[in-house]
Structure formats: C-alpha cells, structure tokens
N, CA, C and O atoms as a CHARMM CRD file, in Angstrom:
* protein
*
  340
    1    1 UNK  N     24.25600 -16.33300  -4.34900 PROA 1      0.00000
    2    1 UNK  CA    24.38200 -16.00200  -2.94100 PROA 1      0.00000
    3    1 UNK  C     23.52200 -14.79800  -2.54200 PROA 1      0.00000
    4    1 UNK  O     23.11500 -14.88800  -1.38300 PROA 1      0.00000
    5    2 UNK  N     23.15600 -13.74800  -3.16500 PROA 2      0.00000
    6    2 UNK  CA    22.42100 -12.44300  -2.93700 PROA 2      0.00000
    7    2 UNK  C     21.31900 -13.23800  -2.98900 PROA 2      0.00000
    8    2 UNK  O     20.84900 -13.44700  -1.87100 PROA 2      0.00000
    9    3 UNK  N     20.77000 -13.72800  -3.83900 PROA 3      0.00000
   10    3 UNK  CA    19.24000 -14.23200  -3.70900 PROA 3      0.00000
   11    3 UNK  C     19.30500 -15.12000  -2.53000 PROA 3      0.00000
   12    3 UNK  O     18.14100 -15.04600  -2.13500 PROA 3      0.00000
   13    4 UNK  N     19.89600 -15.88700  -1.74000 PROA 4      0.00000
   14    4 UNK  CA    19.64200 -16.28200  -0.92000 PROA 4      0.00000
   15    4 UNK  C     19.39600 -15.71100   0.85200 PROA 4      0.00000
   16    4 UNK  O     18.84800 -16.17500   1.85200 PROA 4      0.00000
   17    5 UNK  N     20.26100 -14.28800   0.45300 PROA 5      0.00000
   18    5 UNK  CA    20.51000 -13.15000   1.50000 PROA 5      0.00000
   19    5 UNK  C     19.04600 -12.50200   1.06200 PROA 5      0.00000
   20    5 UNK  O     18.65300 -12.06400   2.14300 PROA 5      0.00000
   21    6 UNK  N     18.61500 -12.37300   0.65200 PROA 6      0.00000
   22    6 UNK  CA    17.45800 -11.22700   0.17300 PROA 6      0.00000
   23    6 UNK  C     16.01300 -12.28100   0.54100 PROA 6      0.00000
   24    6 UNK  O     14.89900 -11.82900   0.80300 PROA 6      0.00000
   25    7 UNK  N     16.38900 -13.82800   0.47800 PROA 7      0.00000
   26    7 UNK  CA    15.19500 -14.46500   0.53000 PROA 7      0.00000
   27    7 UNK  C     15.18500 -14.58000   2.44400 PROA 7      0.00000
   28    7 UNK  O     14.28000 -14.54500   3.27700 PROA 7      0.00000
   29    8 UNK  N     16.33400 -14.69300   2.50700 PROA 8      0.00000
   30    8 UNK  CA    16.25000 -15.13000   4.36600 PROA 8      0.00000
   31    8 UNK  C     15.82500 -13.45100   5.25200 PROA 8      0.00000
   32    8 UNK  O     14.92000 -13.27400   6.06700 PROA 8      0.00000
   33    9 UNK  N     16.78400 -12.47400   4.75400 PROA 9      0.00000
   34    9 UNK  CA    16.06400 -11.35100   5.39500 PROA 9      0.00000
   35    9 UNK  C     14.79800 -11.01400   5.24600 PROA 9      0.00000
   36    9 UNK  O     14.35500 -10.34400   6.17800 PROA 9      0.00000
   37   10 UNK  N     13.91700 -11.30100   4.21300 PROA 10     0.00000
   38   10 UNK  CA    12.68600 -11.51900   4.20200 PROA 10     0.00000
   39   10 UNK  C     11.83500 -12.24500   5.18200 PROA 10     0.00000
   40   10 UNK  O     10.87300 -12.01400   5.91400 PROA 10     0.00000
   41   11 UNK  N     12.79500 -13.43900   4.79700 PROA 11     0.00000
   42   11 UNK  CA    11.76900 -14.97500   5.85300 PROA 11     0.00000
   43   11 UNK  C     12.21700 -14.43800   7.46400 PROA 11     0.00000
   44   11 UNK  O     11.29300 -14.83500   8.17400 PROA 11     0.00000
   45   12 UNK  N     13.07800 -13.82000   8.20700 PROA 12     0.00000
   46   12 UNK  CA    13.46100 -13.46200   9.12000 PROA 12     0.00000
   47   12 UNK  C     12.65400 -12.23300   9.70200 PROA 12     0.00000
   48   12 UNK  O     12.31600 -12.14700  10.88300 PROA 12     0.00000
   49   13 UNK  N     12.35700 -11.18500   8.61000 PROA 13     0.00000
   50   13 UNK  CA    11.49400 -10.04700   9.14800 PROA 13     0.00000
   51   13 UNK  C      9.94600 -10.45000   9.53100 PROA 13     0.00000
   52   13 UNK  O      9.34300 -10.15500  10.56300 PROA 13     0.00000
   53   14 UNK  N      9.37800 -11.37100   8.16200 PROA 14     0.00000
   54   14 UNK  CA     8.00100 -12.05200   8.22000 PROA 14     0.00000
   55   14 UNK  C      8.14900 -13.00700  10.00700 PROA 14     0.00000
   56   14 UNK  O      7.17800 -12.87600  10.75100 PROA 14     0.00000
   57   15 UNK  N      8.89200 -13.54000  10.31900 PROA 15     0.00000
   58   15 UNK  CA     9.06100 -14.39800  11.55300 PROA 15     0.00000
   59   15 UNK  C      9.13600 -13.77200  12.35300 PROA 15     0.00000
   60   15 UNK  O      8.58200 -14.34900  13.28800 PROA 15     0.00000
   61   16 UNK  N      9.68700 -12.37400  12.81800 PROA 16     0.00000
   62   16 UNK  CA     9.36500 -11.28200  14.16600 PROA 16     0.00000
   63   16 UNK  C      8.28300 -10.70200  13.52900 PROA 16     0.00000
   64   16 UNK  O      7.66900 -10.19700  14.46900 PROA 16     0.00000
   65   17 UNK  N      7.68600 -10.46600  12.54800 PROA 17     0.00000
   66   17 UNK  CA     6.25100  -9.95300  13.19800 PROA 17     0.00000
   67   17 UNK  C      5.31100 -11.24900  13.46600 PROA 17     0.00000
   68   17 UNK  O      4.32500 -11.15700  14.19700 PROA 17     0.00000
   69   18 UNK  N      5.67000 -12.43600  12.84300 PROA 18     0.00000
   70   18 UNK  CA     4.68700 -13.39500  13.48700 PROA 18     0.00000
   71   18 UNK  C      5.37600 -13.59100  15.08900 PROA 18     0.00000
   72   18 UNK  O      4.40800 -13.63500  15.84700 PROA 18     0.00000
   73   19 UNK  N      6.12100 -13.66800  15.55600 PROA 19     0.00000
   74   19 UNK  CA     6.70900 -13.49500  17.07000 PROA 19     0.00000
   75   19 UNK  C      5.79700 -12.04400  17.98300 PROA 19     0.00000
   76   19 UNK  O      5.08800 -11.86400  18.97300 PROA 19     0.00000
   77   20 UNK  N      6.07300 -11.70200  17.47600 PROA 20     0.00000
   78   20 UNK  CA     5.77100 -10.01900  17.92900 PROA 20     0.00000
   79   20 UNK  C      3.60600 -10.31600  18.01900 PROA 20     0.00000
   80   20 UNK  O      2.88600 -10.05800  18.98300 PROA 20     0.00000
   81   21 UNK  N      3.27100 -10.77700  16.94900 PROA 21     0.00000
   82   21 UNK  CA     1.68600 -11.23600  17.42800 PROA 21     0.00000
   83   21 UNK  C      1.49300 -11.93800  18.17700 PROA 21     0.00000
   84   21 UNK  O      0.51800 -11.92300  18.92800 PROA 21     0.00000
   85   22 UNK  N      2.48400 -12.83100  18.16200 PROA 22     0.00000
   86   22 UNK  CA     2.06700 -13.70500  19.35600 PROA 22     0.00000
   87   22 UNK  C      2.21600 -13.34300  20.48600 PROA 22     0.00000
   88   22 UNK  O      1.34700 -13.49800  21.34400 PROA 22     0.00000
   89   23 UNK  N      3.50800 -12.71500  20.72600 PROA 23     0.00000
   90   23 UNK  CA     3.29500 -11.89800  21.98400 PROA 23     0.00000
   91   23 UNK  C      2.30800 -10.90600  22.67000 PROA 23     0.00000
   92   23 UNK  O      2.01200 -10.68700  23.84500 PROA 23     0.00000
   93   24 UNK  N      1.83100 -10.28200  21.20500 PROA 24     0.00000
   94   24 UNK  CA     1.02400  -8.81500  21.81800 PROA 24     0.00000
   95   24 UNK  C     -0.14900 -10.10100  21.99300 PROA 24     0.00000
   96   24 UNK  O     -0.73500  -9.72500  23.00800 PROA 24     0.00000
   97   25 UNK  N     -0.67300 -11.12500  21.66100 PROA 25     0.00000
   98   25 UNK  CA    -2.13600 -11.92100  21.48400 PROA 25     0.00000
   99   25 UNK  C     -1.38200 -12.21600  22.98300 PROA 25     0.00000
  100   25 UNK  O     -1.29700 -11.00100  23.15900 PROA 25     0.00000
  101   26 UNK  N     -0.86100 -12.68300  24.01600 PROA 26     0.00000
  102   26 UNK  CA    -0.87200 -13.19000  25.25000 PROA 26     0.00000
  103   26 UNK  C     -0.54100 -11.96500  26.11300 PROA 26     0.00000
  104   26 UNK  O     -0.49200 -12.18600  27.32300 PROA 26     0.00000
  105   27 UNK  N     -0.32200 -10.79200  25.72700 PROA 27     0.00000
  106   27 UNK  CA     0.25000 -10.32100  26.82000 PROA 27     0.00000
  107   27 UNK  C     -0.87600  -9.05900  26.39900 PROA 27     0.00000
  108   27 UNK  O     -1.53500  -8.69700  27.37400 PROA 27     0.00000
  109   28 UNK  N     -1.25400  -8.20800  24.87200 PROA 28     0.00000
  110   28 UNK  CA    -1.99100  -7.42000  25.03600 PROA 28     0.00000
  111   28 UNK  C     -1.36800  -5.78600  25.25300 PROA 28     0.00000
  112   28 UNK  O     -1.88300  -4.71800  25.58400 PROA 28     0.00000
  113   29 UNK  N     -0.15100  -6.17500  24.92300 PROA 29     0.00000
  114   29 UNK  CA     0.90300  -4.66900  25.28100 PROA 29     0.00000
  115   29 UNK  C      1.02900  -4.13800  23.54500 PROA 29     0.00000
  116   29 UNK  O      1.65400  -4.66200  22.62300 PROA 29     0.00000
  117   30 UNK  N     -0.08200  -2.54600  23.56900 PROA 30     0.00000
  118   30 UNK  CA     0.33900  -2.15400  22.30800 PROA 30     0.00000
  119   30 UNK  C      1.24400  -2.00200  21.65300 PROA 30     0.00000
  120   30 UNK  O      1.26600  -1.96400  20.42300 PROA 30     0.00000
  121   31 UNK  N      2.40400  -1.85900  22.63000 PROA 31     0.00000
  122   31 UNK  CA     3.94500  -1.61100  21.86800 PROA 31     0.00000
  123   31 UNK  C      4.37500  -2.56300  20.96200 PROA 31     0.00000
  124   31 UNK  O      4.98000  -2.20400  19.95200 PROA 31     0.00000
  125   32 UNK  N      4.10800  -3.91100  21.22100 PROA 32     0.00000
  126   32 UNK  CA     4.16700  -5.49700  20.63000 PROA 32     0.00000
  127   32 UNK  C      3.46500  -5.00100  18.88100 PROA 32     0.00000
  128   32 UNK  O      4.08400  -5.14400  17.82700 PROA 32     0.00000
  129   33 UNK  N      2.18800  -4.47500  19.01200 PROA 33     0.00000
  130   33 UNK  CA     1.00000  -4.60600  18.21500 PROA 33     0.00000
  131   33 UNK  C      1.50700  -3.73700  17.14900 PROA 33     0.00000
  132   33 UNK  O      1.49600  -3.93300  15.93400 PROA 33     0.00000
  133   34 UNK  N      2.14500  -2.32000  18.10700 PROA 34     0.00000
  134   34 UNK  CA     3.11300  -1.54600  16.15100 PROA 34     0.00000
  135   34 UNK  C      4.20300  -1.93800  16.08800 PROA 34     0.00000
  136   34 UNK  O      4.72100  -1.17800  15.27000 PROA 34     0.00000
  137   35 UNK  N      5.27100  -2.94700  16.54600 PROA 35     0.00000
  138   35 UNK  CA     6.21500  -2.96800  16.44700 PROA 35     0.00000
  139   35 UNK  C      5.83800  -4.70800  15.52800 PROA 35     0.00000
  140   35 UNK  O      6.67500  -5.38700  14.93200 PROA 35     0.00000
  141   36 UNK  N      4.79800  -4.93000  15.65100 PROA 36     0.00000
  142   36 UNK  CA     4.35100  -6.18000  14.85000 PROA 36     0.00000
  143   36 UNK  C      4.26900  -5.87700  12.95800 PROA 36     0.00000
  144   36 UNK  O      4.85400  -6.37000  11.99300 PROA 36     0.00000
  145   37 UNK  N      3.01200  -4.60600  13.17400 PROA 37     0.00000
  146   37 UNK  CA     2.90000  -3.72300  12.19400 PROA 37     0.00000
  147   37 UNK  C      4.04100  -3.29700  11.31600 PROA 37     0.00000
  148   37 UNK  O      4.03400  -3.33600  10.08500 PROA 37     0.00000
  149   38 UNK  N      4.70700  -3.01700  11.83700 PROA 38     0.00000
  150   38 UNK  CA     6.36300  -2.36200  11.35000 PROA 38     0.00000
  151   38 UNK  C      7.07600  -3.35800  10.70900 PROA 38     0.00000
  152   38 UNK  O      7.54900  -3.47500   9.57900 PROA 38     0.00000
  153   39 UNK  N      7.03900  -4.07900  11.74700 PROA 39     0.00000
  154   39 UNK  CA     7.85600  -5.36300  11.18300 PROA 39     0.00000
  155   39 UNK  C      7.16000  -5.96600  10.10900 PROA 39     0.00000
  156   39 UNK  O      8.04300  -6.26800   9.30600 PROA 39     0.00000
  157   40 UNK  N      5.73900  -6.40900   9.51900 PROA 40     0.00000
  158   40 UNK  CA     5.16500  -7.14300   8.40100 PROA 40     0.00000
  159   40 UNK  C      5.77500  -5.95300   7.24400 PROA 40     0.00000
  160   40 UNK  O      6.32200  -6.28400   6.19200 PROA 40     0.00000
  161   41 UNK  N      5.53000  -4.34100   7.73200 PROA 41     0.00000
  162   41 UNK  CA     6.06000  -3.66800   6.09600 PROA 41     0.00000
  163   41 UNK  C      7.45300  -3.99200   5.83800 PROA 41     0.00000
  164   41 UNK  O      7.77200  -4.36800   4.71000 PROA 41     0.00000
  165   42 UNK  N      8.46800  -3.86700   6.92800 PROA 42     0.00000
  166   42 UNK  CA     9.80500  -4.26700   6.69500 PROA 42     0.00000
  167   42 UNK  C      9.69500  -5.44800   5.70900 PROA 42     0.00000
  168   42 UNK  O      9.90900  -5.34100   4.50100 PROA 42     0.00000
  169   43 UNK  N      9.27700  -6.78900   6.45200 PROA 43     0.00000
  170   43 UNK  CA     9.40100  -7.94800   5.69000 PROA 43     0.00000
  171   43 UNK  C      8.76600  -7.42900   4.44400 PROA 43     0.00000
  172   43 UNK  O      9.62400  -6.82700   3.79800 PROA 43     0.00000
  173   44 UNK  N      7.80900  -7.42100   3.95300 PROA 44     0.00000
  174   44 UNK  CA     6.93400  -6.95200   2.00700 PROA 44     0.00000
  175   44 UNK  C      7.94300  -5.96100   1.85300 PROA 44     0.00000
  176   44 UNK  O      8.39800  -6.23000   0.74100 PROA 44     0.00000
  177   45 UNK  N      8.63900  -4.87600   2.33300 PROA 45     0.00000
  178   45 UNK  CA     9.74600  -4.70500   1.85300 PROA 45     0.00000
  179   45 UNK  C     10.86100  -4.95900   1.12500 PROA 45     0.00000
  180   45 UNK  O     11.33000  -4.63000   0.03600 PROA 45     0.00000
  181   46 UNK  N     11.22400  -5.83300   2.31200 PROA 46     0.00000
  182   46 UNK  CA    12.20200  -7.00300   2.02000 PROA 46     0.00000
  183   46 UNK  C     11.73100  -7.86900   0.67400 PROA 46     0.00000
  184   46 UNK  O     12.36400  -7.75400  -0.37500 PROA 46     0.00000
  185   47 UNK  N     10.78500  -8.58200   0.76300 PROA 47     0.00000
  186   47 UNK  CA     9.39100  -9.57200  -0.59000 PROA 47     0.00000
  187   47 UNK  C      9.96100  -8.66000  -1.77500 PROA 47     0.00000
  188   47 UNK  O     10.43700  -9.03900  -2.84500 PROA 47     0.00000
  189   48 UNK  N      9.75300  -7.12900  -1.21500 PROA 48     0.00000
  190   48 UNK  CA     9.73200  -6.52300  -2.81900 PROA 48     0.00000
  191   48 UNK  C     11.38200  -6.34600  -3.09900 PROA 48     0.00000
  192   48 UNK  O     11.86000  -6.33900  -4.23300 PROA 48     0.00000
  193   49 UNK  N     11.78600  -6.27400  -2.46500 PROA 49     0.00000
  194   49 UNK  CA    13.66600  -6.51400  -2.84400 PROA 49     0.00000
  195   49 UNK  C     14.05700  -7.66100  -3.36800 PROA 49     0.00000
  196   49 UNK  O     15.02600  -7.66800  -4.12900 PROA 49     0.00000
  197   50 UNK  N     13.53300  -8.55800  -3.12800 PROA 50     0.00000
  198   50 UNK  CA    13.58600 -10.03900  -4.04500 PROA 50     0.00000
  199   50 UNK  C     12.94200 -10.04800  -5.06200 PROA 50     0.00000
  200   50 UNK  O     13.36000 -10.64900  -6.05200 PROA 50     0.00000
  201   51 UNK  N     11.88700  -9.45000  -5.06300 PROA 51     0.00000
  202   51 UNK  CA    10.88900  -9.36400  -6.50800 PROA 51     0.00000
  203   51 UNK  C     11.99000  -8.40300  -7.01100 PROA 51     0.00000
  204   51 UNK  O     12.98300  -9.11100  -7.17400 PROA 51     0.00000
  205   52 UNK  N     12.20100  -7.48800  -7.24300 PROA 52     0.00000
  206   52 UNK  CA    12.64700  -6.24800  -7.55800 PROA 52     0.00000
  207   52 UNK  C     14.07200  -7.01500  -8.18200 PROA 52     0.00000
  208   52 UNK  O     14.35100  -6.79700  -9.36100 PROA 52     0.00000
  209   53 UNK  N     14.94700  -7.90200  -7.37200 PROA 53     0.00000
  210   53 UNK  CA    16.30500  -7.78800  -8.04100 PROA 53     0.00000
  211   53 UNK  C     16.48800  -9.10400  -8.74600 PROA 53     0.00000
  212   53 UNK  O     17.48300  -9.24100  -9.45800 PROA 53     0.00000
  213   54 UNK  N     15.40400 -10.33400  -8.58300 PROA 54     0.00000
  214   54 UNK  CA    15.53900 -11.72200  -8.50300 PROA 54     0.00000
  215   54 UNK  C     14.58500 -12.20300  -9.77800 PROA 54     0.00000
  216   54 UNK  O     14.98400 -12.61100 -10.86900 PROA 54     0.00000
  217   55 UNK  N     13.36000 -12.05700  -9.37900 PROA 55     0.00000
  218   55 UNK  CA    12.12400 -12.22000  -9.97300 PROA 55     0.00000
  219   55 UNK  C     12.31500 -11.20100 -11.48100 PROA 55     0.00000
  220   55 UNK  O     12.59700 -11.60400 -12.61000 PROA 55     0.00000
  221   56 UNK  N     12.12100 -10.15500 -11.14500 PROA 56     0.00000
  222   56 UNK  CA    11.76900  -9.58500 -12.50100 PROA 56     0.00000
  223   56 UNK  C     12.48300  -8.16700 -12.12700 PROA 56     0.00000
  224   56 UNK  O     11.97200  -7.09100 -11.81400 PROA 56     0.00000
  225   57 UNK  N     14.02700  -8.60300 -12.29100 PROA 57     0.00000
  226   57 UNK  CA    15.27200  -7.58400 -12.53200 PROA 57     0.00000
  227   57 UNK  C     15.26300  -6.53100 -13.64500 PROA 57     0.00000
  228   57 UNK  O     16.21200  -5.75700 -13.76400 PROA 57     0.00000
  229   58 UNK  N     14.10900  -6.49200 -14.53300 PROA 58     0.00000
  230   58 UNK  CA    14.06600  -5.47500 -15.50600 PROA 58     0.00000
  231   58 UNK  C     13.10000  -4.22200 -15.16600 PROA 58     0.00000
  232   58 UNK  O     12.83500  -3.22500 -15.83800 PROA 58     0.00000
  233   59 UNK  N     12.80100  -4.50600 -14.27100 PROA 59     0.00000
  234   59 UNK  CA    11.44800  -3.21700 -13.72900 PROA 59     0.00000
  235   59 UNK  C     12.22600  -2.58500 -12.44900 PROA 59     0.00000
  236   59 UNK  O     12.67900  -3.31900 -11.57100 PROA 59     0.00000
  237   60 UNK  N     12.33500  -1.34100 -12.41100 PROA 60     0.00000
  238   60 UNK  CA    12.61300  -0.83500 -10.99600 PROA 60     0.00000
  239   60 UNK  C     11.19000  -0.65700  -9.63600 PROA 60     0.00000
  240   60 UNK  O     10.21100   0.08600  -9.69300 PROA 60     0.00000
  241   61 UNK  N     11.48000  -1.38400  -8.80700 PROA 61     0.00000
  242   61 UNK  CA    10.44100  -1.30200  -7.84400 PROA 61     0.00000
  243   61 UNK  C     11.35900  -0.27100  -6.81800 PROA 61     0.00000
  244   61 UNK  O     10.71200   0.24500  -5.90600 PROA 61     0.00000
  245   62 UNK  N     12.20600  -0.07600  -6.86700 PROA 62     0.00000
  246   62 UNK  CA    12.94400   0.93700  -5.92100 PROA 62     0.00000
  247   62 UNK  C     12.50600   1.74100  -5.04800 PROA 62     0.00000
  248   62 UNK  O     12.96500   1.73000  -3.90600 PROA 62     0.00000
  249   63 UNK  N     11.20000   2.87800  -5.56600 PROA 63     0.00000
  250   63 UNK  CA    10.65900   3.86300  -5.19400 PROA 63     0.00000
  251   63 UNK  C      9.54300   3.07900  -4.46000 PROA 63     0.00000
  252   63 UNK  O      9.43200   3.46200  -3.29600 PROA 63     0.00000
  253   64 UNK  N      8.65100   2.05200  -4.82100 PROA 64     0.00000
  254   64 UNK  CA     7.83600   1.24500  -3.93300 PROA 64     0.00000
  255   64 UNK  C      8.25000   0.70300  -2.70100 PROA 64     0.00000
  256   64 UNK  O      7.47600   0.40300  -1.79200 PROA 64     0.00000
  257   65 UNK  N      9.76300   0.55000  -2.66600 PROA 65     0.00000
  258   65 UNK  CA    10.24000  -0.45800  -1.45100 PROA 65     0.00000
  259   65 UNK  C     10.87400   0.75600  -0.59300 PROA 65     0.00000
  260   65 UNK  O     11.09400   0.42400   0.57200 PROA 65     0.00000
  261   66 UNK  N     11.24400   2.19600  -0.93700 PROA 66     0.00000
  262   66 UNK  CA    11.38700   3.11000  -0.24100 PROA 66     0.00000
  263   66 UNK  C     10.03700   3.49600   0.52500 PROA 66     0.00000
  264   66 UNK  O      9.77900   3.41800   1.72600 PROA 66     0.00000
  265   67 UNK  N      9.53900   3.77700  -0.16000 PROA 67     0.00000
  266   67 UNK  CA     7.87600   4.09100   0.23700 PROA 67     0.00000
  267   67 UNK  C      7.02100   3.18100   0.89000 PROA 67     0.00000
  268   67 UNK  O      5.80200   3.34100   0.82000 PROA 67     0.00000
  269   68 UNK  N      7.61700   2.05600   1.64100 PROA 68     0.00000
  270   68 UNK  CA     7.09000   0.90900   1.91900 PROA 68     0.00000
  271   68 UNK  C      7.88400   0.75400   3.40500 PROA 68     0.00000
  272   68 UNK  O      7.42300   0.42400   4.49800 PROA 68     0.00000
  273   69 UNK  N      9.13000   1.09000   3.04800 PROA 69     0.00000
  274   69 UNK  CA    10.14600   1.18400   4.27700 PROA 69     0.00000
  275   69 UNK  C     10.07500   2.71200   5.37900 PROA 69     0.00000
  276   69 UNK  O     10.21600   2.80400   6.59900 PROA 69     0.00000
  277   70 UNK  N      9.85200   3.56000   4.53000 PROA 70     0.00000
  278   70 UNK  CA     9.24900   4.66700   5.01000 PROA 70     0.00000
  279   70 UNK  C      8.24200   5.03200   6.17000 PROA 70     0.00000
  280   70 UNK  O      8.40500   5.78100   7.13400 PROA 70     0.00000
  281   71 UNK  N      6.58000   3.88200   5.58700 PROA 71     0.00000
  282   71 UNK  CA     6.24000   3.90700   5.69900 PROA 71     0.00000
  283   71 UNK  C      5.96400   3.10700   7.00300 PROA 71     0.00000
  284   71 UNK  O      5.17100   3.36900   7.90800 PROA 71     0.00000
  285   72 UNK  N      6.82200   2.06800   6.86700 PROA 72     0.00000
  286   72 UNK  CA     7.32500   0.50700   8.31400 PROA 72     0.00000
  287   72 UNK  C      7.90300   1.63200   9.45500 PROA 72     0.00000
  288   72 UNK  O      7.43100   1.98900  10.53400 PROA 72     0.00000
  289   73 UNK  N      8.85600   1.93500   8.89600 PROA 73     0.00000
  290   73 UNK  CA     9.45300   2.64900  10.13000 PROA 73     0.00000
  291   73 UNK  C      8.94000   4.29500  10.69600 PROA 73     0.00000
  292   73 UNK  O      9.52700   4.84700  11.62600 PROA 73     0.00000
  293   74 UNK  N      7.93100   4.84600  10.06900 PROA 74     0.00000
  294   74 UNK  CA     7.08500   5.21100  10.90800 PROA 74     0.00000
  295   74 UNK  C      5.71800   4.83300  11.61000 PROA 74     0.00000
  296   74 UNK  O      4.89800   5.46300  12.27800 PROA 74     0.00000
  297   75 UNK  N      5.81200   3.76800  11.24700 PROA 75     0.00000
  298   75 UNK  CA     4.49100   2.96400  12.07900 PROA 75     0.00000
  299   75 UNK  C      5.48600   2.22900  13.76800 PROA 75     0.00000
  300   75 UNK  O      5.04800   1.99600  14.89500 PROA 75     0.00000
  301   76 UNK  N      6.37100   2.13300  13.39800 PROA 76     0.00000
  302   76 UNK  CA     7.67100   1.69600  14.44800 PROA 76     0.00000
  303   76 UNK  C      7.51100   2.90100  15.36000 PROA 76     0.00000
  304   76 UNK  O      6.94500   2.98300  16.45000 PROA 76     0.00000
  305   77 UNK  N      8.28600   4.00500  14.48900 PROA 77     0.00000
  306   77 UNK  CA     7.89900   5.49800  15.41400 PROA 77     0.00000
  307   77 UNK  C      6.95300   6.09100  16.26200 PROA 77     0.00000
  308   77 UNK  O      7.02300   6.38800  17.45400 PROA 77     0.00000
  309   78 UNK  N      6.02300   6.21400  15.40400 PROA 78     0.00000
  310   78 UNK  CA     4.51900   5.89300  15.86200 PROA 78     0.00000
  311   78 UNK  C      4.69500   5.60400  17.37700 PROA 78     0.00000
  312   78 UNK  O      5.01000   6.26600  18.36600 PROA 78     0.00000
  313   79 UNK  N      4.30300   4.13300  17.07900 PROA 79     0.00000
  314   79 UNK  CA     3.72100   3.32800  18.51000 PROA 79     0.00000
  315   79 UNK  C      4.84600   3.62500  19.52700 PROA 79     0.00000
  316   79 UNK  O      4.73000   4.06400  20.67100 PROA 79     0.00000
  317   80 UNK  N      5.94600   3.28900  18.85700 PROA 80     0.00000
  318   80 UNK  CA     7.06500   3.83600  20.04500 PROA 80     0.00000
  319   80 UNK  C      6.84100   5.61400  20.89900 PROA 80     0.00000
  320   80 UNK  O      7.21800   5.74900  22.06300 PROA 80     0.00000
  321   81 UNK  N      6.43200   6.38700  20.40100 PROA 81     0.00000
  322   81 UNK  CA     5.94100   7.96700  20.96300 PROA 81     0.00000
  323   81 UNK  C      4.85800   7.21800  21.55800 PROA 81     0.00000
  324   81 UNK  O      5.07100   6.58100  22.58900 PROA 81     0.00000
  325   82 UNK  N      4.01900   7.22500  21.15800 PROA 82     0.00000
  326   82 UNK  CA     2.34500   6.87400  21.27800 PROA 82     0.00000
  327   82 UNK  C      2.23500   5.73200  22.78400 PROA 82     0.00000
  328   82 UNK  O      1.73500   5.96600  23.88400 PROA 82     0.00000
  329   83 UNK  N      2.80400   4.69000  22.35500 PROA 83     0.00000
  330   83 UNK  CA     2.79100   3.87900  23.72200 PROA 83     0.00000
  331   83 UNK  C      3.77400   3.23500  24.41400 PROA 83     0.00000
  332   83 UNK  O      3.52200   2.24700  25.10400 PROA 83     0.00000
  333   84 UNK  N      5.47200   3.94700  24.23800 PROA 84     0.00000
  334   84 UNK  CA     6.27200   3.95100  24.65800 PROA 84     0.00000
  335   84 UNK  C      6.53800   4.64700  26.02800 PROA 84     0.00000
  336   84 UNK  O      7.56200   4.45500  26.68400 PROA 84     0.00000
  337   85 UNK  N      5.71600   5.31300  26.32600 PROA 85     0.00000
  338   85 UNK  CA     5.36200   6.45000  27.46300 PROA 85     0.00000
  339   85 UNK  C      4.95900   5.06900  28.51100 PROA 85     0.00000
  340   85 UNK  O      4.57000   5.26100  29.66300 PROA 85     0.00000
C-alpha cells in the first residue's frame, strides 16, 4: 500500500506541472511558469521517495530529496515575491 501512495503522489505532482505548462503556454502568466518549475522538483522529489524507499531501500537518498524539496519550494517562493505583485 505505501508503494502505491508514494507512486501516485509522484504521478499527481508530475500532472500539475504538466497542467501548470499548459496553462502558462496559453495564457503566458509567469506565476504559472514557477509554480510549474516548483511543481516538476516536488514531483523528482516525490520519484526520489519511491526510489529511496521502494527501488533500492538500502541506500539513504534522504538528504537528496530534502535538498530537492528545498530547493522546489523556493523556486515556488521565488516567483510568488517576484511575480505575485
């Protein structure tokens, strides 16, 4: 049951940033464009939480998927200051 929770929050994050391009590609509103951004690290986030607990449960990727999430949600931040105005 966890591997199946870990595979869909994945497939769910990867699907709003493909939503989120499509929007910013018709409409052209930067906010779309980092909140697209944000969302692809969330999802490889997510990728590496399945790798990490599913795939190959003997290696800690922990510190990669912090540093990955970190890194998503200030690109979120970001654009939100930047072209939230």
């Amino acid at each position: 049951m966890p591997t199946l929770v870990y595979a869909l929050c994945a497939i769910t994050a990867l699907l709003c940033a493909g939503l989120l391009l499509r929007a910013y590609r018709q409409t052209r509103v930067r906010l779309l464009f980092w909140s697209c951004l944000g969302f692809i690290g969330l999802g490889l986030s997510n990728v590496l939480m399945f790798t990490d607990f599913v795939i190959v449960p003997d290696t800690d990727l922990s510190l990669v998927r912090a540093v990955m999430t970190c890194v998503s949600l200030s690109v979120l931040l970001f654009g939100l200051l930047w072209d939230g105005s």
